[in-house]
C-alpha positions as CSV (number, residue, x, y, z in Angstrom):
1,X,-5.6,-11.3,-8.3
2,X,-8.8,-9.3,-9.8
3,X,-9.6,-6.1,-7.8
4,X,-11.7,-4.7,-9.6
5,X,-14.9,-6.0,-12.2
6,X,-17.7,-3.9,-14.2
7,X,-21.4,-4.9,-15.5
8,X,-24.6,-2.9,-16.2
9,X,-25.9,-0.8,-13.6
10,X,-29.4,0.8,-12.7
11,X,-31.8,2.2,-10.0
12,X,-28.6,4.2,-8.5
13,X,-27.2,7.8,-9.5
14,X,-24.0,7.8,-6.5
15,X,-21.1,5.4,-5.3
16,X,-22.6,3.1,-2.7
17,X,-20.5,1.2,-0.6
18,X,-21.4,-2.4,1.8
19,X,-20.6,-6.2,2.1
20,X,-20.7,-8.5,-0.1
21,X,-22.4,-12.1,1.0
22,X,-24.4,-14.8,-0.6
23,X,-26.3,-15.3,2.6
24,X,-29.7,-14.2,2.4
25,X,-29.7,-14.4,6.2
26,X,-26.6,-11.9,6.9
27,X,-28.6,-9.4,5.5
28,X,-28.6,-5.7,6.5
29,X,-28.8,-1.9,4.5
30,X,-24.8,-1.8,3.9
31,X,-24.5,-5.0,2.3
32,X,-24.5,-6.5,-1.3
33,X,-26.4,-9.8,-2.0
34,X,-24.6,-11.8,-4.5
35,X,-27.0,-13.3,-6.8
36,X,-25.0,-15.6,-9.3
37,X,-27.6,-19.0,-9.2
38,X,-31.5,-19.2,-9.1
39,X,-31.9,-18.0,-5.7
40,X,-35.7,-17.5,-4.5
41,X,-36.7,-14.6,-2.6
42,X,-39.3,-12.2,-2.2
43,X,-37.6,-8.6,-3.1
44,X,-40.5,-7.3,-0.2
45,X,-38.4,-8.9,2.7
46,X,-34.7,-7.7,1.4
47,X,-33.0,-5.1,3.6
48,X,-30.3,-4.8,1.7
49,X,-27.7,-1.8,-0.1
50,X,-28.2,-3.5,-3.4
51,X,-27.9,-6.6,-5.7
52,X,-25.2,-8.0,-7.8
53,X,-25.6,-10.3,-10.2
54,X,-24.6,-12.2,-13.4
55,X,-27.9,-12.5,-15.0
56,X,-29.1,-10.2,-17.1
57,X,-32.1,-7.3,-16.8
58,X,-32.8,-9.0,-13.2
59,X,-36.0,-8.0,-12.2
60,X,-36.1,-5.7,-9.0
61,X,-36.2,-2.5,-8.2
62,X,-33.6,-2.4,-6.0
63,X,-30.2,-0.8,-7.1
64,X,-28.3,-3.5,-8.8
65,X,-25.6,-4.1,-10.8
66,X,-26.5,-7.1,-13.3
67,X,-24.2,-8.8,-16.4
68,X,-21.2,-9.5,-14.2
69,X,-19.1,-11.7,-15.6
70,X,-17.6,-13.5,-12.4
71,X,-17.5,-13.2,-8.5
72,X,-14.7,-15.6,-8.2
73,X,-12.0,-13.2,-6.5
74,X,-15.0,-12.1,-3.7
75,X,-15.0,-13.2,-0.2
76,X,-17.6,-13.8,2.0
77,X,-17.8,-9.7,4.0
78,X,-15.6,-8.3,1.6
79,X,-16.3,-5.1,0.9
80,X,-16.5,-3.1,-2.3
81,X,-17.4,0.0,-3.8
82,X,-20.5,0.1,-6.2
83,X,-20.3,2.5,-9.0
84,X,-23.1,4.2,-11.3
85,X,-21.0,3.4,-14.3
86,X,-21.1,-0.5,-13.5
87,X,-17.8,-0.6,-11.6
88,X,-17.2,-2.9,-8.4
89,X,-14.2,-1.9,-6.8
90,X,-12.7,-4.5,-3.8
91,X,-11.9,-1.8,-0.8
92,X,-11.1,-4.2,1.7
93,X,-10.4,-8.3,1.8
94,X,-11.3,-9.8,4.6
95,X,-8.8,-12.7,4.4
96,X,-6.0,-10.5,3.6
97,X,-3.7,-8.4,6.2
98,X,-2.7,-5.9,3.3
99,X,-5.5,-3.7,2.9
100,X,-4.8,-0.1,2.0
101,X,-7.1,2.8,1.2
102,X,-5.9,5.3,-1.9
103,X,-5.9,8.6,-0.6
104,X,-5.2,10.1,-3.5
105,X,-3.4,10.0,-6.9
106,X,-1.8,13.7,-6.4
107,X,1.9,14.0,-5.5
108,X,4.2,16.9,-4.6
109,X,7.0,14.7,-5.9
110,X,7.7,12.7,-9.4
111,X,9.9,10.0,-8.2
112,X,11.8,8.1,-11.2
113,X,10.9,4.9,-9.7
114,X,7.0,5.3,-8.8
115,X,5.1,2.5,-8.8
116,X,2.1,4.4,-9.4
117,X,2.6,8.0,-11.3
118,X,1.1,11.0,-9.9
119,X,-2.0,12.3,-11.8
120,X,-3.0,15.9,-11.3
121,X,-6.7,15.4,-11.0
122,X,-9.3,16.7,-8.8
123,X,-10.0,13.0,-6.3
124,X,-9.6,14.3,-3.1
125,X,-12.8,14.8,-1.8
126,X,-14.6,11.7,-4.4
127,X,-11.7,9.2,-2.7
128,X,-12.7,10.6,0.6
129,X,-15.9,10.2,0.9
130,X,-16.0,6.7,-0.4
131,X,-13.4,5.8,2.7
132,X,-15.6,7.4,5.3
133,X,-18.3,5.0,4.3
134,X,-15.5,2.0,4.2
135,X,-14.2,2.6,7.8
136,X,-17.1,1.9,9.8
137,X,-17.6,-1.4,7.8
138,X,-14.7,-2.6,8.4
139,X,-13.8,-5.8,11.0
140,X,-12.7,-4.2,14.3
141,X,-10.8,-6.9,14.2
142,X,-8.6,-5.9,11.2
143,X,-4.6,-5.9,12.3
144,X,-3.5,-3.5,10.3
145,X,-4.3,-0.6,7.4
146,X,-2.1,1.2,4.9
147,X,-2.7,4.7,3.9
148,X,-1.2,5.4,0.3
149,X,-1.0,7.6,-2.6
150,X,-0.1,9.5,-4.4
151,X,0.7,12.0,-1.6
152,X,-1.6,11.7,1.5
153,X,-0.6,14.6,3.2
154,X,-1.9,16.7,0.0
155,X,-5.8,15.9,1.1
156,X,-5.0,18.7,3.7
157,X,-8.2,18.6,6.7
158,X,-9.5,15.6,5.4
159,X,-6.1,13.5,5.8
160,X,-6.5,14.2,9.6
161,X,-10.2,13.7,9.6
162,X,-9.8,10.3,7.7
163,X,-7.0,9.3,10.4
164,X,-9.9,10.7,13.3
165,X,-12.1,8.0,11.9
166,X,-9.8,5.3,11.8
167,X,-8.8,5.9,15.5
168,X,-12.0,6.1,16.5
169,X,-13.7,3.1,14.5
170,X,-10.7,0.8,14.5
171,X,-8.7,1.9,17.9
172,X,-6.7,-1.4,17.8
173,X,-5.5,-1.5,14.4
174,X,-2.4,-0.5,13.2
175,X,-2.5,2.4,11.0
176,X,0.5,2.7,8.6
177,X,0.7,5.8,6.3
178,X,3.3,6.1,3.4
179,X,4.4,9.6,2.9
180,X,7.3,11.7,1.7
181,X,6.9,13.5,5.1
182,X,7.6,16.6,3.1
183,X,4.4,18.2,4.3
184,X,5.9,18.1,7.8
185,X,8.9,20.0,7.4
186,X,5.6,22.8,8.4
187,X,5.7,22.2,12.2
188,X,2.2,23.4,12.5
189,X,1.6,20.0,10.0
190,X,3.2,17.7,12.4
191,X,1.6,19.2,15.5
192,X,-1.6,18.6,13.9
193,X,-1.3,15.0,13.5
194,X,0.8,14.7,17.4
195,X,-2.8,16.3,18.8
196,X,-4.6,13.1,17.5
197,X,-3.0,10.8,19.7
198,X,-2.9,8.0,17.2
199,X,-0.2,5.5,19.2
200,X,-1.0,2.8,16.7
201,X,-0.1,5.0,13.4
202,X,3.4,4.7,12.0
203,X,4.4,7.1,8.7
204,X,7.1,5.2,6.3
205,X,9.0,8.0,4.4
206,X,11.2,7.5,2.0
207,X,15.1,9.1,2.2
208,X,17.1,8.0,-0.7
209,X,20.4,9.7,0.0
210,X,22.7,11.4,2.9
211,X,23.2,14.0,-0.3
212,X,20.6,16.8,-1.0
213,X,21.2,16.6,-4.6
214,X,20.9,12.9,-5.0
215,X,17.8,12.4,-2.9
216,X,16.1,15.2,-4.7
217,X,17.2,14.5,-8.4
218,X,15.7,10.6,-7.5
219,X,12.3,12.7,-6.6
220,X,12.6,15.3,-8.8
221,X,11.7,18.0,-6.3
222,X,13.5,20.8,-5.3
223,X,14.3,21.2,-1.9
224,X,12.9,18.0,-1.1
225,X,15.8,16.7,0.7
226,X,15.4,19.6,3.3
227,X,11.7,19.2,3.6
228,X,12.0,15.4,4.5
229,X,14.7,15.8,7.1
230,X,12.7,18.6,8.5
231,X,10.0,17.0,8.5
232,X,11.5,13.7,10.4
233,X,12.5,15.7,12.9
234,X,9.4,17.9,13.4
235,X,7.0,14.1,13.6
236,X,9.8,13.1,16.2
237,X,9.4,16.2,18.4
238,X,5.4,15.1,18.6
239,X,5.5,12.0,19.0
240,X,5.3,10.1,16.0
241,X,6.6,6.5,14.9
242,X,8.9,6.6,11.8
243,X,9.7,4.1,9.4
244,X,12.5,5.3,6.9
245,X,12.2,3.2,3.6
246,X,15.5,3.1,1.0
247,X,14.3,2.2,-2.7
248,X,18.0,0.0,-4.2
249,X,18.7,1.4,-7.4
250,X,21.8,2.5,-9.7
251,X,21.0,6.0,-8.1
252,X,21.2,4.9,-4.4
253,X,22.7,1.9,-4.2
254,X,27.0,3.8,-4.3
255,X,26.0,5.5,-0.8
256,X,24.2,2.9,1.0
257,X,26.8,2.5,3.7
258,X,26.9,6.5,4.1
259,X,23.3,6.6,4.1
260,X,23.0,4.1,6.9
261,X,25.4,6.1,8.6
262,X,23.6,9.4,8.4
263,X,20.7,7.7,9.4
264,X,22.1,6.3,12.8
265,X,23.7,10.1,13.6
266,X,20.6,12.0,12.8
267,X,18.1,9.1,13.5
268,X,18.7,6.7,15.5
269,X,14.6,6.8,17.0
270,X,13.2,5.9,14.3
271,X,11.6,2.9,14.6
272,X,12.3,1.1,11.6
273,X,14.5,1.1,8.2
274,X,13.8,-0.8,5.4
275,X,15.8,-1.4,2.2
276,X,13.4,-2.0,-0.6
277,X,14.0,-4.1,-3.9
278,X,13.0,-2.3,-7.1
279,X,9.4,-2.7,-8.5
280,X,9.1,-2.9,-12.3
281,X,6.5,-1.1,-13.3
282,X,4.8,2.9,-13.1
283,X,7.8,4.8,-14.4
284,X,10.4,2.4,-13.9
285,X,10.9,0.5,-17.6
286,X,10.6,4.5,-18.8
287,X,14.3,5.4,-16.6
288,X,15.3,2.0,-16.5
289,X,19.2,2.8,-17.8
290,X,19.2,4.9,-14.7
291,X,17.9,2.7,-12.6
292,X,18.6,-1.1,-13.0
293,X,21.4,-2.8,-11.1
294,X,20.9,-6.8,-10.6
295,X,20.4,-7.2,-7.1
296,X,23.5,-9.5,-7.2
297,X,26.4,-6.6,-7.7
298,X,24.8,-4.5,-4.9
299,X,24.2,-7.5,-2.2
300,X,27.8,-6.3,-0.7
301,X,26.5,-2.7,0.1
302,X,23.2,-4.0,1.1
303,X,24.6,-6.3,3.4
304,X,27.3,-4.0,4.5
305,X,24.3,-1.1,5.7
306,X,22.3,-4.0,7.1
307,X,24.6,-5.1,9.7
308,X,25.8,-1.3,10.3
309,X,22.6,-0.3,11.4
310,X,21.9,-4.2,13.1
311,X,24.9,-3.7,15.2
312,X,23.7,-0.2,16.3
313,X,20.5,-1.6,17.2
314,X,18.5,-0.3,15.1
315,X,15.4,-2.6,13.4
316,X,16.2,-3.0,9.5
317,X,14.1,-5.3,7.1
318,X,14.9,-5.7,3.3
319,X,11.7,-5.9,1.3
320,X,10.8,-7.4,-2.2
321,X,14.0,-9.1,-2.7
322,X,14.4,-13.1,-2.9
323,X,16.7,-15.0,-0.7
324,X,18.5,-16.5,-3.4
325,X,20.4,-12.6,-4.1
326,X,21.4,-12.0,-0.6
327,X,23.9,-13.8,1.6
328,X,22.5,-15.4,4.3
329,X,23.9,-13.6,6.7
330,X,21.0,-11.1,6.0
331,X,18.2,-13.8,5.3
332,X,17.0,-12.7,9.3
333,X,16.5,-9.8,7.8
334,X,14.7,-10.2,4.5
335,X,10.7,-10.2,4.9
336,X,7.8,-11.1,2.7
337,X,6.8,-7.9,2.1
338,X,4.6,-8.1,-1.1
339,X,0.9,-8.2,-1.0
340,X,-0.6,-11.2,-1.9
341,X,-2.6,-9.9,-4.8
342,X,1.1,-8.8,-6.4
343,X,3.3,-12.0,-5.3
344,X,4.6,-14.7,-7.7
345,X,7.1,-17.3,-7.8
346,X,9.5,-17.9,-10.8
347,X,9.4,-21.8,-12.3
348,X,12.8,-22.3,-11.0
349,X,11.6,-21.3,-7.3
350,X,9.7,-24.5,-7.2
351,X,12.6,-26.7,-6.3
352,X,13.9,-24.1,-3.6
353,X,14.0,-25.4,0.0
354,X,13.5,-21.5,1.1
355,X,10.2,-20.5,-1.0
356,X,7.9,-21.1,1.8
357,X,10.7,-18.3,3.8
358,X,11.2,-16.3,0.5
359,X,9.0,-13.3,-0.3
360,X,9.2,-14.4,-4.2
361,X,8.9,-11.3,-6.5
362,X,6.0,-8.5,-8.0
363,X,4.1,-10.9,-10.9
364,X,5.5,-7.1,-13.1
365,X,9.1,-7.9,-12.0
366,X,9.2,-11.4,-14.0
367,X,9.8,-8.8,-16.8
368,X,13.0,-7.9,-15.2
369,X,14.5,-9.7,-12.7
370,X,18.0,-11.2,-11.4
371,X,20.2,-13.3,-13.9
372,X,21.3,-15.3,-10.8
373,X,17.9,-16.6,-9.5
374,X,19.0,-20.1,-8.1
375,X,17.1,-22.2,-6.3
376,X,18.7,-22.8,-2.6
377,X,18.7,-26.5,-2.4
């Protein structure tokens, strides 16, 4: 699915932000009209953020972005983020429940599975302020919001501001933030975020091994290990919800079961654990020899730390991995958990009985994926 589209812009110098509609009626100074067919108005009665359009040299006045080449992949109150360089950027999708905001690209950690490399650039404060117009826009309605990176804990104040704004704009919407939690090994860090009072915000942190050395060669950190556990323990003292999330890999896949144990001893509050298939793609093809295992030779560990922590009673989801590689004594289990905009079906998925239950695969993944998918028939 298209995020993201460029033209030719003028009579704007700064990133604007609104709607999108095609309804001259719906009107109003944060939103976008869409003009893509002969539509007649009087540019004297518009209150309006600015137009987009696919002709070309449109006449008005008004900041617009003209020569788009299609609209297809916008929805009625989408909203986007207008660039002086031409660039329309979908924030948020109104007919999706996966919205998440980029808090930065910066990370304090080089995993050898990220989806999305760091980058050490200066984006802090630009990504910022383009979120603080987003949030009031946004449906009050809206069920939940993601909060990604990069490492969000790096935009230091404005990472608790942004979270403020959320819980004051949008107080019923679930607020989910994914974070190494390394930041919050500083207990000062995780009393900061307690004294919001966010009830609504979970933070899903990855921890890859029960062993220091293998969790912290995976993120190629120092220490990090420490600074994770730490900082679980510090979010639990205030307060917070915790999701722990377990990438399956070569690397993590031999301690799975001890992992699982670790994490009911030292854990057993957090609120939710989730065993996450591998995503092909970011730095993934580059370490691939460390990291590939078909999901079919580790469905016996899998399964084995599944029902380990089920029969503890802890909550324990696997993510981004089709039904088809994972007995069905786990299928209960098993969630479709990839955003809409990322999630294909294989050919041979069209005769399954399950595909409707099945959360399919990344569309990057069809690059390297299971020798065993079978449809369930």
């Amino acid at each position: 699915m298209k995020l993201r589209v460029k033209g030719i812009s003028c009579n704007f110098d700064e990133q604007l932000v609104g709607k999108v509609t095609r309804d001259i009626n719906k009107l109003d100074i944060n939103t976008f009209l869409i003009v893509d067919s002969d539509n007649k108005f009087k540019e004297s009665n518009l209150t309006v953020k600015g137009i987009l359009t696919s002709f070309r040299d449109f006449d008005s006045n008004l900041p617009q972005v003209n020569s788009i080449p299609d609209f297809e992949h916008l929805q009625e109150g989408d909203i986007v983020a207008v660039g002086p360089d031409g660039g329309i950027n979908t924030l948020y999708r109104v007919n999706s429940n996966q919205n998440t905001l980029l808090a930065t690209e910066r990370c304090n950690s080089n995993c050898l599975m990220c989806s999305q490399p760091p980058r050490d650039r200066d984006d802090i404060e630009h990504l910022y302020n383009i979120h603080r117009k987003l949030i009031p826009l946004i449906p009050k309605d809206c069920p939940e919001l993601g909060i990604s990176g990069g490492e969000p804990t790096l935009m230091g104040q404005y990472f608790f501001d942004l979270l403020e704004l959320i819980g004051k704009e949008l107080p019923n919407t679930e607020i989910h933030v994914l974070t190494n939690g390394r930041s919050f090994a500083w207990y000062e860090i995780a009393e900061k975020l307690g004294k919001l009072g966010l009830k609504q915000l979970m933070l899903g942190i990855p921890i890859y091994s029960d062993y220091y050395q293998s969790h912290d060669y995976i993120v190629q950190a120092e220490n990090a290990f420490y600074q994770t556990i730490l900082g679980v323990q510090n979010l639990n003292r205030y307060g917070q919800r915790i999701e722990i999330r377990v990438v399956l890999h070569k690397q993590t896949v031999p301690r799975l079961k001890k992992l699982a144990e670790y994490l009911y001893k030292n854990m057993p509050y957090v609120e939710h654990v989730t065993f996450m298939g591998l995503e092909y793609v970011g730095y993934t093809p580059h370490n691939i020899n460390e990291l590939w295992i078909d999901p079919y030779y580790y469905q016996d560990e899998l399964t084995e730390a599944v029902l380990f922590l089920e029969k503890k009673g802890m909550h324990v989801s696997i993510y981004n991995t089709p039904l088809c590689l994972i007995p069905e004594s786990v299928w209960g289990n098993a969630r479709k958990s990839i955003s809409d905009w990322k999630n294909e079906y294989m050919a041979e998925c069209e005769k399954c009985t399950k595909i409707n239950e099945c959360g399919g695969f990344f569309k990057w993944n069809l690059k390297k994926s299971s020798e065993f998918i079978t449809p369930i028939l």
